[in-house]
N, C-alpha and C positions, 0 to 999 in steps of 0.2 A: 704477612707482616709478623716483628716479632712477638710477642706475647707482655706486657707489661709485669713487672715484680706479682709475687703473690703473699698477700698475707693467711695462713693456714692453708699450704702447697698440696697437700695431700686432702682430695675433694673425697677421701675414706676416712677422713682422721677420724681417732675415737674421739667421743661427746664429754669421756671425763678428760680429754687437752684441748680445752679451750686457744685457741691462736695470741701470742705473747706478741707485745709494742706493735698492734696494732697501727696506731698514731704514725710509727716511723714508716711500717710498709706503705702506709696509704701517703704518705711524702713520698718515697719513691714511686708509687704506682705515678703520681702527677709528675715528677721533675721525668721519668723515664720517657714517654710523651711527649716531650719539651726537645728531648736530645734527638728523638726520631724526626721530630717536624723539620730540625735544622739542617736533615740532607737535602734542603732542595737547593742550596749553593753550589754541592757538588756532585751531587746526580737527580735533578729534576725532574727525570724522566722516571726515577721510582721512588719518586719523594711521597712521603706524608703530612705534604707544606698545607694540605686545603684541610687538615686537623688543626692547624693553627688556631683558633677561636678558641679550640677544645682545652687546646695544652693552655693558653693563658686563662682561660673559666678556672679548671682544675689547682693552677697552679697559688690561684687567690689568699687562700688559706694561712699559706706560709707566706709572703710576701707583705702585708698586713705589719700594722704594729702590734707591741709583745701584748698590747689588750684584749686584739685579734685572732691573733693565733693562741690564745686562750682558752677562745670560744670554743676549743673543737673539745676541750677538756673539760671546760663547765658551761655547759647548756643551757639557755633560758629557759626554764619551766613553759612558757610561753609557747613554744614550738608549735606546731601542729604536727599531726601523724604525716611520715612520711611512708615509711613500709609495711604493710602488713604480709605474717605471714601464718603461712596454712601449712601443715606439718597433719601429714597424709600418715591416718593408722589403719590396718586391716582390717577390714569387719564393719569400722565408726567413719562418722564424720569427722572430718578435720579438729585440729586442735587451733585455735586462731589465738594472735596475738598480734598487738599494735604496738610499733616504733618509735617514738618522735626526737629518739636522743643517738646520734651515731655512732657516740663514746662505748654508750651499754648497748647497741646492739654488736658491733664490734667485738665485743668483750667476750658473746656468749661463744656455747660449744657449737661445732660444726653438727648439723645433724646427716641421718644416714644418706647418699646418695639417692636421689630420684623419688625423695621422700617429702620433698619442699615444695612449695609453692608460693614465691614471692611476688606479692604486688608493688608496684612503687605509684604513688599517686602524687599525680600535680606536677607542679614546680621542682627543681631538686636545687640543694645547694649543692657548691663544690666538695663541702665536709663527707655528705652522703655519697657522692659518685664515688670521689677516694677512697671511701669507707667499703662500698660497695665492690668496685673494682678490684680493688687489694686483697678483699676477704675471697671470695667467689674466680678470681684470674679473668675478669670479663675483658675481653677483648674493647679499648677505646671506642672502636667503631658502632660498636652497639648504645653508646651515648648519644654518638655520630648520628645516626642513623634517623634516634628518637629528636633531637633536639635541633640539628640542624638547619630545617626550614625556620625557625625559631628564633635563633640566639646569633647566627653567622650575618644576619644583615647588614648591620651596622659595618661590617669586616669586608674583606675582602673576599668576594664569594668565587669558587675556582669551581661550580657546577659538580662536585664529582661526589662519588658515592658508591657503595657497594651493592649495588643495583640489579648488575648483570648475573644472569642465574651461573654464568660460570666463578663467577668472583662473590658471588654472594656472601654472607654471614650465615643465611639461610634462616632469616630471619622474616616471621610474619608480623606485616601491616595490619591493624584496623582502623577505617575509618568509622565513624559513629556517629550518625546525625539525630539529635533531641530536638524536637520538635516545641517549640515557646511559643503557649500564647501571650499576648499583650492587652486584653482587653479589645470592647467592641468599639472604643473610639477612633474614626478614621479607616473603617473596615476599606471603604473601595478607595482609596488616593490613586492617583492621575498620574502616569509614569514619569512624569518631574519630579512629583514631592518623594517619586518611589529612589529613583535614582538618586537625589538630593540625599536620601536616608541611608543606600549603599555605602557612598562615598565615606559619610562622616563615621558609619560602622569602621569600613575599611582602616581609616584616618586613626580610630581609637585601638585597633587590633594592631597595627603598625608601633604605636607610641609603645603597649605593652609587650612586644617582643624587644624595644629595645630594655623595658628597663629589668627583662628576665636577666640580659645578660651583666646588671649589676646587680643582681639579688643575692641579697644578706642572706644568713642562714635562717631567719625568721620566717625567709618567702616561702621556706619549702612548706609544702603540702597544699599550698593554694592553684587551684585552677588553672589549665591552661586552652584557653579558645584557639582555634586554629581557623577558622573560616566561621560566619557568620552570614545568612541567607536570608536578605529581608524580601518574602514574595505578595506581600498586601500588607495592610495598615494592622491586621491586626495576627499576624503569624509571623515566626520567624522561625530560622533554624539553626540551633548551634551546631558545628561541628568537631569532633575530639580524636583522638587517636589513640590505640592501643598498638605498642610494638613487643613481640615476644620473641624471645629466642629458648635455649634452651643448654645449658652448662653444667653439668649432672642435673642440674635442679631447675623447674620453670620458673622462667622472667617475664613476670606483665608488666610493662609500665603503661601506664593508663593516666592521660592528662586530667582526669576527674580529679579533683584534691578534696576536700574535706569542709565546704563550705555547707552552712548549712540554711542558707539564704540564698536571695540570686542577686548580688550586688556585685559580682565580677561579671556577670553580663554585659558587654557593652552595648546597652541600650543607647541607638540613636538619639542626640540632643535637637531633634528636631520638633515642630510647633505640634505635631501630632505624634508623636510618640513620647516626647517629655513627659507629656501629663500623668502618662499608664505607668512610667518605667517601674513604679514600684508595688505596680498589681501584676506581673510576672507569674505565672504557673505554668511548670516542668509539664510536658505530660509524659506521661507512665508507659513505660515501655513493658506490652503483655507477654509472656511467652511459656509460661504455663500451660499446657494443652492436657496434662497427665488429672481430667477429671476424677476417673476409678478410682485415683489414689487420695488417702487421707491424710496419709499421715508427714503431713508437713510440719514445722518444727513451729507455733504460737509465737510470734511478736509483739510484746508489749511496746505498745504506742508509748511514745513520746511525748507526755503529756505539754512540754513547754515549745512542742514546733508546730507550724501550720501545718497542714495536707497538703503535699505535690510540692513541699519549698525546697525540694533537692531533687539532684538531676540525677536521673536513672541510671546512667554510669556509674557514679558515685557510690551509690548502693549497692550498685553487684560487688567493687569491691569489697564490700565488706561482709557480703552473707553469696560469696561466690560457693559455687557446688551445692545450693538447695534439691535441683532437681538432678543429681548424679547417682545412682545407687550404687555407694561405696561398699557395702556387702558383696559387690560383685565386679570391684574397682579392681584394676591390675597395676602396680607403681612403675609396671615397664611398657607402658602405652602412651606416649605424650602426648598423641592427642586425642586420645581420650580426656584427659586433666582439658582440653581445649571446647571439650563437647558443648556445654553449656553457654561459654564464650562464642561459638560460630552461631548455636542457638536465638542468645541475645540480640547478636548482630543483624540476623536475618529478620527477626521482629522487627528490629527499630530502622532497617532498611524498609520492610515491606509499608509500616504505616507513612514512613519518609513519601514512598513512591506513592501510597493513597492520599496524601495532603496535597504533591505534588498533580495528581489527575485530577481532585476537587478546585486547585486552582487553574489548571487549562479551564474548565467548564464555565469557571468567571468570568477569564479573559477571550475567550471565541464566543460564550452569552454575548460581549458589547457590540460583536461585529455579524452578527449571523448576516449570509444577505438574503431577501435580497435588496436590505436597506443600504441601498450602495452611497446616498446619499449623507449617512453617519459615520462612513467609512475613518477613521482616523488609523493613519499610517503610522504614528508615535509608538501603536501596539505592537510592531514588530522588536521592537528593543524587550518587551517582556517576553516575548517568545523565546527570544536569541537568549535572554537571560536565563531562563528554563531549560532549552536546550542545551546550553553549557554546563548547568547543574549537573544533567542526565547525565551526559557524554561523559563527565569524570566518576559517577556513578556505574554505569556499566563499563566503564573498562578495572574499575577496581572491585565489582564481584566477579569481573573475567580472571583478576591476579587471583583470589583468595579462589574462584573454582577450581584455577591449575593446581594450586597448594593441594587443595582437598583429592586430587583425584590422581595426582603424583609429586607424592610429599619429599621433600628433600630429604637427605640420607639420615642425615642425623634425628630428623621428628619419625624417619619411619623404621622404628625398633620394636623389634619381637611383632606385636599380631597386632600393631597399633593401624596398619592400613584396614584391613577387614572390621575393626575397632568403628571406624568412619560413620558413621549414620548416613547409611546412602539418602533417607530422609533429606539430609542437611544439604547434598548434593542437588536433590530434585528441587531442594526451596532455592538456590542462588542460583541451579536456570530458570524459574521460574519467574528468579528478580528481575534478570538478565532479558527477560524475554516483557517484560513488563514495562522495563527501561525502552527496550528499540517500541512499543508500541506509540509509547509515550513521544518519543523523539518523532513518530509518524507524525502523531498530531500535531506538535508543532510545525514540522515542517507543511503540513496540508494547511494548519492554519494560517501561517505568516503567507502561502501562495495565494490562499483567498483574500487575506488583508490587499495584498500586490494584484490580485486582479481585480477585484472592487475597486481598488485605489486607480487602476486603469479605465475602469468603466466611468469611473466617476469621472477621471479626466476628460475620457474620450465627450461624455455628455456634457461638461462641461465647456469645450473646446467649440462642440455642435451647436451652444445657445450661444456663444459667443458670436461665432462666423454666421448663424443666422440674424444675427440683430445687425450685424457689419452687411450684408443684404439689403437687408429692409430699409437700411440706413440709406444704401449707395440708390435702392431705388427710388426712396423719399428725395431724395436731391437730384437727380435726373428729372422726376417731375417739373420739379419749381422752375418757371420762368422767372427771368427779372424784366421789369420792362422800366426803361428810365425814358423819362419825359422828360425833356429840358422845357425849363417854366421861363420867359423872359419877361423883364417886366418893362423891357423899352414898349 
């Protein structure tokens, strides 16, 4: 496909030419988009009609009355952070700065080539992807990619995407599951009230994808949920997504946004989880292992937030590359810049997979047999539920192990494959392999639910037809004997 306009063309420019009318290229970068979606009238078969969502998101901005198209000019203080960026020196740790105005980040100088490191968190409005695209020459599809399970609902959805490793962007996935407790109230609920709790999660993650796709520029930087996993009364799990590419310069966009609460949580409004929704605790995603070493960098606490009241994603963006040792960091290994991020991922997989084995233990505890008689068949629906989990679990540390072990063209520059923490390789089959055990048990479990459940039949069926015996021989007994009484 073609390339959309570029605001500061040359990804070498010097740092003293900042990029000039900004504002205008990022109009073109959206109306360009617009022109492309509109070949599917007359060649459909290489149309770019299923970015249609994209082109009219984008196109927002300008379309708006003149108080509107304003906005992109004077900013509400009010904002929340949408980018931050890391600005890679030799020898130091990064140089970090945070965005929440797209005018002045627009504004600034281009920095050196493969020197960057951009996060984008949350939500985005149209102002930033504009802003973003136009600056950087990002290819539409990398919006596409990030937003479209998301934001296309309400639309016309045409299924399609650049998916196929031959068509690819070459663009890495993460999925990210944080792990929420909710308090001890309701710990074992009954696989009604469990399903009853799905659904309504479902119901509120549904209403909030439609209303991303009329968010104001105020929305950006807030949260964005992607699946939500309620496995008992008192655990749940969120789950977020990281997609990264890479354009001289690394692109994280990371749906964590900048909340410093858990009120975008969609906690179930139901009779047993109402009560807790606002005792909420993240837990902490570990992945520190580098004992021997001291010298980590002292954070002063927060004196005005709770313990554990933000989610672990959220935080790496903002103190990403703690455990990197930039003294020995090369700007031309891309993923290396990713080291830390596969690192994260594999922690908050692996406790994922240990919450997920501590609750099989709950749900095969109620049916061990050989109490064939307590048998409830209901519990195969949380098997099936669990085993769906997995199943999309291990087939996406099977995508991110192909990445890791043959990286696409563009992430595998100069000595960035040997770069790889074969480490990092042994932890996702390790997840991988942790997953098919997991999926054993369920399926060994839901077999014993269905043979107990047969036993119990079958015993069931056997007191029946012997009472139907006992019956038919009690009534072959009994004579009747009628005596007619006359009273002539």
């Amino acid at each position: 496909m073609d390339r959309g306009p570029e605001c500061g063309q040359n990804a070498t420019q010097d740092a003293n030419h900042p990029p000039t009318n900004c504002p205008e290229a990022a109009r073109r970068y959206a109306l360009a988009l617009s022109d492309r979606v509109k070949s599917f009238d007359v060649d459909p078969l290489h149309s770019a009609a299923y970015l249609t969502y994209l082109a009219r998101y984008l196109k927002t901005p300008f379309q708006k009355t003149p108080k509107r198209q304003h906005l992109f000019e004077s900013p509400s203080p009010a904002r929340r952070p949408f980018v931050i960026q890391y600005l890679l020196r030799p020898g130091a740790p990064p140089a970090t700065s945070t965005f929440n105005d797209p005018h002045v980040f627009a504004g600034l100088a281009a920095s050196p080539p493969q020197n960057e490191i951009l996060f984008l968190t949350g939500r985005p409005s149209a102002d930033w992807l504009n802003c973003l695209g136009s600056k950087y020459s990002l290819d539409h599809r990398f919006f596409h990619q990030h937003l479209e399970p998301i934001i296309s609902g309400q639309r016309q959805h045409w299924n399609a995407g650049p998916d196929l490793p031959s068509r690819s962007l070459q663009v890495l996935t993460l999925r990210i599951p944080t792990i929420v407790f909710v308090g001890s109230r309701g710990g074992n609920l009954d696989i009604r009230d469990l399903e009853i709790a799905r659904e309504k999660c479902n119901a509120q993650l549904r209403r909030a994808f439609l209303s991303v796709q009329d968010g104001a520029a105020p929305e950006a930087g807030r949260s964005i949920i992607r699946r939500l996993e309620v496995h008992d009364g008192s655990t749940m799990v969120v789950e977020q997504q990281i997609t990264a590419t890479i354009v001289h310069r690394v692109f994280l966009w990371s749906d964590a946004g900048n909340e410093v609460d858990h009120a975008h949580i969609p906690v179930p409004p139901t009779k047993d989880f109402a009560p807790v929704a606002s005792d909420l605790v993240f837990c902490p995603v570990f992945f520190d292992n580098e004992f021997t070493q001291t010298s980590r960098p002292s954070i002063v606490p927060d004196q005005n937030r709770q313990p554990l009241s933000r989610q672990p994603l959220a935080l790496l963006n903002t103190r990403y590359g703690v455990t990197i040792d930039w003294s020995t960091f090369s700007t031309d290994s891309p993923l290396a810049v990713l080291q830390e991020l596969f690192v994260f991922k594999a922690a908050a997989a692996l406790q994922y997979v240990n919450m997920l084995d501590h609750v099989l233990l709950e749900v095969g505890g109620r049916s061990d047999f050989p109490s064939y008689e307590y048998t409830k068949l209901e519990t195969t629906v949380q098997y099936d539920y669990i085993k769906a989990s997995l199943s999309r679990f291990e087939q996406h540390c099977s995508e991110i192990l192909a990445f890791l072990t043959d990286p696409p063209a563009k992430w595998n520059v100069g000595d960035s494959q040997s770069r790889v923490n074969s480490a990092t390789i042994s932890d996702f089959n390790y997840l991988i392999s942790r997953a098919r055990s997991l999926l054993k048990l369920c399926e060994d479990g839901k077999a014993t639910l269905m043979s107990n459940d047969s036993v119990q039949a079958a015993k069931r069926s056997a007191r029946e037809a012997k009472l139907v015996t006992q019956l038919t021989k009690a009534t072959n007994r009994l004579t009747f004997i009628f005596l007619p009484i006359s009273t002539r």
